[in-house]
Backbone and ligand atoms as CSV (ligand in chain L), in Angstrom:
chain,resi,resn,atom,element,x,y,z
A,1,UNK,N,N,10.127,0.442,-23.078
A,1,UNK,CA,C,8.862,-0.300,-23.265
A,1,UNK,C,C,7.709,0.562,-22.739
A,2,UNK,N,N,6.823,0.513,-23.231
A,2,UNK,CA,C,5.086,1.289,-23.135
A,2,UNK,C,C,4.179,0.661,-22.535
A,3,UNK,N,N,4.028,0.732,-21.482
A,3,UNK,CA,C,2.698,-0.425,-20.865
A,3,UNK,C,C,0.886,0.155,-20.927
A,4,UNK,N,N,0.232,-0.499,-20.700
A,4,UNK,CA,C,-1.354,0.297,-20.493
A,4,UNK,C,C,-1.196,1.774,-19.841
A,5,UNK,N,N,0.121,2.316,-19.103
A,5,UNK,CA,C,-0.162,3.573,-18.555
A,5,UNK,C,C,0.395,4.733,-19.212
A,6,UNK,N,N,1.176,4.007,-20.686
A,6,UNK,CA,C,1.767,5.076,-22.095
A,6,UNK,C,C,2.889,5.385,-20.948
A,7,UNK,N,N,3.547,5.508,-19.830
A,7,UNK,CA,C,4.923,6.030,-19.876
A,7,UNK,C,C,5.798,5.114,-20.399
A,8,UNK,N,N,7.141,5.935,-21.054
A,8,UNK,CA,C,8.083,4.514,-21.079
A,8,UNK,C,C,8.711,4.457,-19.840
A,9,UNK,N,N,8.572,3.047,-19.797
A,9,UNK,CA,C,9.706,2.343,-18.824
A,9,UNK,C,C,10.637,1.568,-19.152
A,10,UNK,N,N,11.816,1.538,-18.407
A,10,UNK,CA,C,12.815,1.066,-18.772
A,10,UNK,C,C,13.617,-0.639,-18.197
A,11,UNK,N,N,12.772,0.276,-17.276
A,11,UNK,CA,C,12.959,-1.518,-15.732
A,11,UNK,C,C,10.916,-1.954,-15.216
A,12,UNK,N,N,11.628,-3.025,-15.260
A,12,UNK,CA,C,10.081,-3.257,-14.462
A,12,UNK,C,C,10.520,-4.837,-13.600
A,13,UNK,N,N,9.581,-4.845,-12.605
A,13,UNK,CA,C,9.520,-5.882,-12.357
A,13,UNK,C,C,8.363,-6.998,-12.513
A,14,UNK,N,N,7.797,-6.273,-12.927
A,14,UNK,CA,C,6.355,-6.961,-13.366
A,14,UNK,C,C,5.698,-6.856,-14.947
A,15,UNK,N,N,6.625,-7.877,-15.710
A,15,UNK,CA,C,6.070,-7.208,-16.910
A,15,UNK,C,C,4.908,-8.391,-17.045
A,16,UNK,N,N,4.456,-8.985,-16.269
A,16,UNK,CA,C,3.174,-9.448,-17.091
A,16,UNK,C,C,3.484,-10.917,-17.831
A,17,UNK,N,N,2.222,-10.439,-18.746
A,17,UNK,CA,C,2.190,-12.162,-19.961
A,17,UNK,C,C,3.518,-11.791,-20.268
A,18,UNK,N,N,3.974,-11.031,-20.646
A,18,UNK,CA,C,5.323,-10.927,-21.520
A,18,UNK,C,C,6.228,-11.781,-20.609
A,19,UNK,N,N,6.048,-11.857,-19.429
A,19,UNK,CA,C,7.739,-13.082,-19.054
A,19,UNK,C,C,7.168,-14.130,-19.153
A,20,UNK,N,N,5.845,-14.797,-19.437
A,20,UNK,CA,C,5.443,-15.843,-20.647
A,20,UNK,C,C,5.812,-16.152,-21.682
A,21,UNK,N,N,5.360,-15.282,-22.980
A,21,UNK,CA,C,4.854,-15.216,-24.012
A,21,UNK,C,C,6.321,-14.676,-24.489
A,22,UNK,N,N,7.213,-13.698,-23.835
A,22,UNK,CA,C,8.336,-13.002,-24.557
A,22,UNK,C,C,7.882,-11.921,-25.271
A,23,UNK,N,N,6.553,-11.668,-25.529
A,23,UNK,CA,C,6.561,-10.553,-26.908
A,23,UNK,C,C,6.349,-9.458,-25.748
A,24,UNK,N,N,6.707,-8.036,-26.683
A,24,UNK,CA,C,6.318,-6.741,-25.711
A,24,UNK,C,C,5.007,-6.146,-25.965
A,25,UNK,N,N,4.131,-7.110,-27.039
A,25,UNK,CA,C,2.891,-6.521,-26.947
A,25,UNK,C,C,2.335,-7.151,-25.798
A,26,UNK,N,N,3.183,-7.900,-24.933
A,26,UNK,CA,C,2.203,-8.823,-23.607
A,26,UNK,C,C,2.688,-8.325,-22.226
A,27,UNK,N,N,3.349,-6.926,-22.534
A,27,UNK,CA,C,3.989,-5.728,-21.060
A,27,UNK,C,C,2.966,-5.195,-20.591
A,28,UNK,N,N,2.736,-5.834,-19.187
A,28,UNK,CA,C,1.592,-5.538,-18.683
A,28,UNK,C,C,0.288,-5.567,-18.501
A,29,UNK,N,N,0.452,-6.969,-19.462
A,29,UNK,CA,C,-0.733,-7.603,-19.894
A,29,UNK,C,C,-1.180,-8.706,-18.406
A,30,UNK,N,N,-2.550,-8.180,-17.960
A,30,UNK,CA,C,-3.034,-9.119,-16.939
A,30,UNK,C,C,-4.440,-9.549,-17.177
A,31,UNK,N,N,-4.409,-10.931,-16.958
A,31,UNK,CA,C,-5.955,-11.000,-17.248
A,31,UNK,C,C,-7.287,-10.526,-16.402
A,32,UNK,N,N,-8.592,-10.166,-17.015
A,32,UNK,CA,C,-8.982,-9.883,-15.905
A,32,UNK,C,C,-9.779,-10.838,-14.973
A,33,UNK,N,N,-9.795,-10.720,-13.926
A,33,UNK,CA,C,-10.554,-11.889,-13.184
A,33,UNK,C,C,-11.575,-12.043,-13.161
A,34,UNK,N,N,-12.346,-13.318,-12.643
A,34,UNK,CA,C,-13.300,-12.905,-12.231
A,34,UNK,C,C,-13.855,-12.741,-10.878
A,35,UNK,N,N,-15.069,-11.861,-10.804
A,35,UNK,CA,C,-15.008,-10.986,-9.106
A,35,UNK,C,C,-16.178,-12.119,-8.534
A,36,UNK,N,N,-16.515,-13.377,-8.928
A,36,UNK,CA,C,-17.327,-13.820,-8.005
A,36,UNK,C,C,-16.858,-14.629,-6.795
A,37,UNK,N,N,-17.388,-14.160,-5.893
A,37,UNK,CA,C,-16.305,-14.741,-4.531
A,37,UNK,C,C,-15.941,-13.402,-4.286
A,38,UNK,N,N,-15.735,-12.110,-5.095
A,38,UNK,CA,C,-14.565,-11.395,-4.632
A,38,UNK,C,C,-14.616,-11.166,-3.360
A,39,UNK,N,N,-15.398,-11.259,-2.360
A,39,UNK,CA,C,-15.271,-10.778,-0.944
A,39,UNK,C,C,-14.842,-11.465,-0.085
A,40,UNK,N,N,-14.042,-12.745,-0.552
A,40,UNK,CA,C,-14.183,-13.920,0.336
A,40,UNK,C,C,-12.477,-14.155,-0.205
A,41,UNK,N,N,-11.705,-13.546,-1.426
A,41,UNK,CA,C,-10.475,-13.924,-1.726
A,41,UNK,C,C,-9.523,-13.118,-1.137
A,42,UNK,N,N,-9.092,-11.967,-0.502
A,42,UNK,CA,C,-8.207,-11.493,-0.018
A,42,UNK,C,C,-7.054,-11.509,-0.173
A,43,UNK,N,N,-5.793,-11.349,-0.357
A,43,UNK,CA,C,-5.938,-9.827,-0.680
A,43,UNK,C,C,-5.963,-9.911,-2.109
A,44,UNK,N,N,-5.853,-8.296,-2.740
A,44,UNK,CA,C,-6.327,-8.484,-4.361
A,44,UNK,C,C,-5.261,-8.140,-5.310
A,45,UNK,N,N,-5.186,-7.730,-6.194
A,45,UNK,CA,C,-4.093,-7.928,-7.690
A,45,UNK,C,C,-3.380,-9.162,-7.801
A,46,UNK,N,N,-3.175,-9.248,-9.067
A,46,UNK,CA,C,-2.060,-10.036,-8.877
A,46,UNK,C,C,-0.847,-10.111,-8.480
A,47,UNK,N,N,-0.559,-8.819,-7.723
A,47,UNK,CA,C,0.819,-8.719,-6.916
A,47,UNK,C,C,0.084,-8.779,-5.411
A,48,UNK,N,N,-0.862,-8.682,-4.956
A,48,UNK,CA,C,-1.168,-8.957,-3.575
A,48,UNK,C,C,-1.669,-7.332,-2.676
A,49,UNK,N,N,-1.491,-6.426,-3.492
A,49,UNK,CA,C,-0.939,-4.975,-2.998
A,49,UNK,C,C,-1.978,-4.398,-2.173
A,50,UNK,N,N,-3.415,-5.126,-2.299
A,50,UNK,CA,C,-4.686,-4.444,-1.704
A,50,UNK,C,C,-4.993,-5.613,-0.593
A,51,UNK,N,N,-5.446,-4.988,0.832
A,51,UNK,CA,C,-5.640,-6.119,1.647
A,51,UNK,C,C,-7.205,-5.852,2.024
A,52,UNK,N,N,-8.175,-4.976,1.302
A,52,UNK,CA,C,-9.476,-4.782,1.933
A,52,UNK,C,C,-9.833,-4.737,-0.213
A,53,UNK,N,N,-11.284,-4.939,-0.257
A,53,UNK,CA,C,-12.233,-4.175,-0.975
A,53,UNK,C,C,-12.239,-3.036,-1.233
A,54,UNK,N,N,-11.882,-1.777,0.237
A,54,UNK,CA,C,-12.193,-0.927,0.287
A,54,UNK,C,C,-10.903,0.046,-0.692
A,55,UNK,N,N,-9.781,-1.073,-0.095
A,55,UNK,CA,C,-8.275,-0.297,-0.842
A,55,UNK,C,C,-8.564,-0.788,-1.984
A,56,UNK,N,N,-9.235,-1.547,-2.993
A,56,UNK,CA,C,-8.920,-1.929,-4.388
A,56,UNK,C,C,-10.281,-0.719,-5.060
A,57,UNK,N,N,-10.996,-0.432,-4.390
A,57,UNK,CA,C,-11.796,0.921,-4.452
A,57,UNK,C,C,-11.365,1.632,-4.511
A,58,UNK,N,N,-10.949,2.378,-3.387
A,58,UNK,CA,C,-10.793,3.413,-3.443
A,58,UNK,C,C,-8.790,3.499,-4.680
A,59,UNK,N,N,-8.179,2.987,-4.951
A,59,UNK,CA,C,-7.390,2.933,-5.342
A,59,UNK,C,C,-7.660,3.119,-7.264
A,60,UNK,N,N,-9.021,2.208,-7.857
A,60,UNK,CA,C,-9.707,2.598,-8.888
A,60,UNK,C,C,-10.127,3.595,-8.778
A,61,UNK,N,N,-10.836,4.480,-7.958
A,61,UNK,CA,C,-11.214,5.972,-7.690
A,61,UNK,C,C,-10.022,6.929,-7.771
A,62,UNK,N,N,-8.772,6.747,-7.537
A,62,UNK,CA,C,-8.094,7.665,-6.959
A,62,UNK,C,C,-6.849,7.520,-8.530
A,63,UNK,N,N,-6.511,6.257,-8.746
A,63,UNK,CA,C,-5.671,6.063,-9.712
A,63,UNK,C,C,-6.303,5.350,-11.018
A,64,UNK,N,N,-7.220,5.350,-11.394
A,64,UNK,CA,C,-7.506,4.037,-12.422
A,64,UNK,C,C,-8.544,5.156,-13.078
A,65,UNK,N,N,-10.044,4.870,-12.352
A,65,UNK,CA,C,-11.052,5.495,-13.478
A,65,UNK,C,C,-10.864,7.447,-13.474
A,66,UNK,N,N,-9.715,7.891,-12.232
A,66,UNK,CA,C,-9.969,9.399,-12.431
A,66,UNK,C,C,-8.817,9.501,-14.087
A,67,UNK,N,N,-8.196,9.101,-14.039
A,67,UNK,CA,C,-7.327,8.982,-15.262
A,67,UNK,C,C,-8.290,9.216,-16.806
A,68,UNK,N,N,-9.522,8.712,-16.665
A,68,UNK,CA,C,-10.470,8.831,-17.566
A,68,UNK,C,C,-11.673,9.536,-17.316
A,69,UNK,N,N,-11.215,10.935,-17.673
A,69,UNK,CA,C,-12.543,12.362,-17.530
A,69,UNK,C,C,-13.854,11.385,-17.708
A,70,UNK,N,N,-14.227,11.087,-18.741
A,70,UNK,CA,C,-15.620,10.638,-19.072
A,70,UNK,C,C,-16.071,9.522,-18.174
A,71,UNK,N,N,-15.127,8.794,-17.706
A,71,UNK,CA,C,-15.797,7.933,-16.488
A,71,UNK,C,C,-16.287,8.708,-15.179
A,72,UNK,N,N,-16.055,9.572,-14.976
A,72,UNK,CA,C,-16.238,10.492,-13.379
A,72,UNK,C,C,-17.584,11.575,-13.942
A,73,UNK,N,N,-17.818,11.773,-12.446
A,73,UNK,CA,C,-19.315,12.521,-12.632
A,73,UNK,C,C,-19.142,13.979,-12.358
A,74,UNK,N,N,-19.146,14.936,-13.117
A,74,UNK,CA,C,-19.436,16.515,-13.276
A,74,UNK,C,C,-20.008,16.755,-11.610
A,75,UNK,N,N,-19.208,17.431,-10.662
A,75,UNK,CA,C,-19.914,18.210,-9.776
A,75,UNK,C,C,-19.940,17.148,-8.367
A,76,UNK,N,N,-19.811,15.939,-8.959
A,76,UNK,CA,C,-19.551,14.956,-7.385
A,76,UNK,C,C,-18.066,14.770,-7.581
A,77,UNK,N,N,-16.992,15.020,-7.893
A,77,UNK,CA,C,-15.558,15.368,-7.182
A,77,UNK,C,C,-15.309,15.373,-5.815
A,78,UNK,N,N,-14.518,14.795,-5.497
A,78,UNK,CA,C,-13.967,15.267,-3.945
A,78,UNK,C,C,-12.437,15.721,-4.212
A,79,UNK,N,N,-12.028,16.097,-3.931
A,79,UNK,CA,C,-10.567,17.062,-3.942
A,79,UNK,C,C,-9.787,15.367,-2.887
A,80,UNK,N,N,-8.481,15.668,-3.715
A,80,UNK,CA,C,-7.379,14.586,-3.210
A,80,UNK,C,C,-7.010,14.920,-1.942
A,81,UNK,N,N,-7.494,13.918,-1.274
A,81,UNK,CA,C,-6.629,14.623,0.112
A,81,UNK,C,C,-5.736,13.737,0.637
A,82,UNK,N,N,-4.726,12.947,-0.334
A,82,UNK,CA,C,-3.638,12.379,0.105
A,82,UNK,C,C,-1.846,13.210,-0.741
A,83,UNK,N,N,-2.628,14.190,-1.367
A,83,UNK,CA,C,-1.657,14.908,-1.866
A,83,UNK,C,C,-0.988,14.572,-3.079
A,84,UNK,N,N,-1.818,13.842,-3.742
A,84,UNK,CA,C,-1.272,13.328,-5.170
A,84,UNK,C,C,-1.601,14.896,-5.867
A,85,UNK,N,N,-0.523,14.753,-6.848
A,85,UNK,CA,C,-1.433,15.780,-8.266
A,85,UNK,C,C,-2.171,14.612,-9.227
A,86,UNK,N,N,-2.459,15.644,-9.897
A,86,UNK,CA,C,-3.350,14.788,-11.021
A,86,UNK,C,C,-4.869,15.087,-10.627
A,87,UNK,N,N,-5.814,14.311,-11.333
A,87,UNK,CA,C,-7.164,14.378,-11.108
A,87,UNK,C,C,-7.696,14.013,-9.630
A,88,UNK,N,N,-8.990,14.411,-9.177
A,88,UNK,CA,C,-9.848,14.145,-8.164
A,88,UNK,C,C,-10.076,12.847,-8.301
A,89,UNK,N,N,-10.298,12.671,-7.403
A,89,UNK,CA,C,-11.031,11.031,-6.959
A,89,UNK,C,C,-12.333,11.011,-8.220
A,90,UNK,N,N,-12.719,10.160,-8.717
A,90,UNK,CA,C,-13.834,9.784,-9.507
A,90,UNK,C,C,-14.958,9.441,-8.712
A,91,UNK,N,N,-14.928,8.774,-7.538
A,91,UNK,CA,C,-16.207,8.513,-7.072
A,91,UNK,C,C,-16.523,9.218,-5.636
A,92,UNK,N,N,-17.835,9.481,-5.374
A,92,UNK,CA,C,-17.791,10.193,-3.587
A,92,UNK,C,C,-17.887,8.890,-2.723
A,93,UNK,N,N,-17.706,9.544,-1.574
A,93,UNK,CA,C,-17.540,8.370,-0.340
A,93,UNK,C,C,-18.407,7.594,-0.664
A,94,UNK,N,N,-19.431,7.722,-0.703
A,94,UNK,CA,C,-20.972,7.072,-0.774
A,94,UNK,C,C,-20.992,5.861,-1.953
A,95,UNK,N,N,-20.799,6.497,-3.255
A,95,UNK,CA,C,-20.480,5.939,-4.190
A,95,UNK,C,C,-19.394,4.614,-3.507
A,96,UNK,N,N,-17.896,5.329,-2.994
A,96,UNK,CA,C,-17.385,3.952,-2.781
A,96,UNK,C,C,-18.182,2.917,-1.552
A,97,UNK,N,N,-18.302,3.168,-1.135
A,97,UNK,CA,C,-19.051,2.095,0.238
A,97,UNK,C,C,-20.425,1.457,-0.683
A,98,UNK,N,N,-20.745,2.020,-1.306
A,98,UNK,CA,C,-22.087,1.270,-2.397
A,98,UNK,C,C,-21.292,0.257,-2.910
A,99,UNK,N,N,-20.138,0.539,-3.934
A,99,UNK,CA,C,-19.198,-0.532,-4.835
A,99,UNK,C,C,-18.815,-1.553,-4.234
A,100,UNK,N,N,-18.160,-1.104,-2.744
A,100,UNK,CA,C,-17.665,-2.165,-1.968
A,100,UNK,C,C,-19.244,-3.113,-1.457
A,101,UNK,N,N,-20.121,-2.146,-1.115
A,101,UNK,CA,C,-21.332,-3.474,-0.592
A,101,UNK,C,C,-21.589,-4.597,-1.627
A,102,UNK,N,N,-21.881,-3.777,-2.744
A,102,UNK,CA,C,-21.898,-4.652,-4.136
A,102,UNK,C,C,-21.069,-5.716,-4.251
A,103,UNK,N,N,-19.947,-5.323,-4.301
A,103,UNK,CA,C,-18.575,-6.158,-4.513
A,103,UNK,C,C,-18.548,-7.364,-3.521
A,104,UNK,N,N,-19.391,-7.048,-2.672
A,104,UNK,CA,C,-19.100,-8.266,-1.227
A,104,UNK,C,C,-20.759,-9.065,-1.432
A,105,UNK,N,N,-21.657,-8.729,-2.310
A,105,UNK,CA,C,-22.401,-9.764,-2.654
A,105,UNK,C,C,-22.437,-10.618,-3.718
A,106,UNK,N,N,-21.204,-10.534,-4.631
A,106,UNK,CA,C,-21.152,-11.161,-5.967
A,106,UNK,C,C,-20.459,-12.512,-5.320
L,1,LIG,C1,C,-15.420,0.391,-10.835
L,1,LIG,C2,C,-15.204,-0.545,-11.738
L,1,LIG,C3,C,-14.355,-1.748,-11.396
L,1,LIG,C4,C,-14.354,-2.517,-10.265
L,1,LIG,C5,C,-15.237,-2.378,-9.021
L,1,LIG,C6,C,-13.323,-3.527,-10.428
L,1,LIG,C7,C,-12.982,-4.463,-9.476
L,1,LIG,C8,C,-11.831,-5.240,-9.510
L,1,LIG,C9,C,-11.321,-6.036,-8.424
L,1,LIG,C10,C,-12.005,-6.214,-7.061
L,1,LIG,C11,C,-10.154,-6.589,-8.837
L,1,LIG,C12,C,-9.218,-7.506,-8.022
L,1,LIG,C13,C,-9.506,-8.933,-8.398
L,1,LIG,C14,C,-8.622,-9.919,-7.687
L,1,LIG,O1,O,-7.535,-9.581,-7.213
L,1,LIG,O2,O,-9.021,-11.108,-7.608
L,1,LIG,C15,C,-9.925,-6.151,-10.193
L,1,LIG,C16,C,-8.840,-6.505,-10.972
L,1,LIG,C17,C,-8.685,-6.180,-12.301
L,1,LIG,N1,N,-9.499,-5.381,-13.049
L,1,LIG,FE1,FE,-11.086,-4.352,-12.359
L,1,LIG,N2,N,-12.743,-3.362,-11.660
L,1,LIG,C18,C,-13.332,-2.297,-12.281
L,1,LIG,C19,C,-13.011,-1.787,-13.533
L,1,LIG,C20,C,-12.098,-2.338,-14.411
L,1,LIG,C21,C,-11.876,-1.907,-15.773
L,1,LIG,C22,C,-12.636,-0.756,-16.452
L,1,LIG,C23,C,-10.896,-2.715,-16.286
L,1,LIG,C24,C,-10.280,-2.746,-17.648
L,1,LIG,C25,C,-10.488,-1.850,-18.596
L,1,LIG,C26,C,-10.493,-3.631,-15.244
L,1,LIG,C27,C,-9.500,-4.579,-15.367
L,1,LIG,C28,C,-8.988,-5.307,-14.315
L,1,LIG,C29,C,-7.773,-6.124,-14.406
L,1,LIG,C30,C,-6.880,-6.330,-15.656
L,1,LIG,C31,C,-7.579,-6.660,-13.142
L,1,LIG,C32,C,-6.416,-7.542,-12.695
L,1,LIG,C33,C,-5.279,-6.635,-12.351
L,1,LIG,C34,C,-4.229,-7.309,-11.501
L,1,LIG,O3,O,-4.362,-8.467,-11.102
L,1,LIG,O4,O,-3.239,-6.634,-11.198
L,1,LIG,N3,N,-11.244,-3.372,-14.119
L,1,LIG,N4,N,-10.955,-5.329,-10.579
């Protein structure tokens, strides 16, 4: 099976609408929420996995929008310094602590 991240997988434990719905066009299918309140609901995904703002940030920075060149900014990169391969972080420190202030007035 193929989820939003194109590898196949074979096991999952989280497939989503699909242990609803049954179909495999619904693997990994989550809806998206909405963020008003978000600063006040704790912790975040729908598996629970983020316990700050700051981790559901920096976690879109590090795994989510660097995945997509055209979302990240030419020349503000910061180099990974948790030792992943793959792309740079998408946003600078600054950038994240802005998202998170944001995020905690909606
Ligand atoms: C920097 C931009 C973004 C920010 C700050 C942001 C923020 C958030 C936050 C705070 C949550 C957790 C909500 C909760 O647990 O109640 C969330 C979940 C989610 N977001 Fe985003 N988001 C961004 C971009 C996107 C984009 C581009 C997409 C889709 C193309 C997206 C799709 C989703 C989905 C599907 C979830 C639910 C995932 C789950 O529960 O596991 N987000 N987002």
């Amino acid at each position: 099976m193929t989820g939003p991240n194109f590898f196949p997988q074979f096991f999952t434990t989280d497939p989503g609408r699909a242990a609803i719905t049954g179909s495999p066009h619904d693997f990994e299918a989550f809806d998206i929420p909405t963020l008003r309140g978000i600063g006040r609901t704790a912790p975040y995904w729908h598996n629970n996995i983020s316990e700050t703002l700051e981790d559901v940030v920096s976690l879109y920075s590090d795994h989510l929008l660097a995945k997509f060149p055209s979302l990240t900014l030419p020349g503000e990169k910061e180099p990974d310094a948790d030792g992943d391969i793959g792309p740079p972080e998408a946003l600078t420190k600054e950038q994240k602590s802005d998202l998170v202030a944001f995020l905690r007035r909606l």
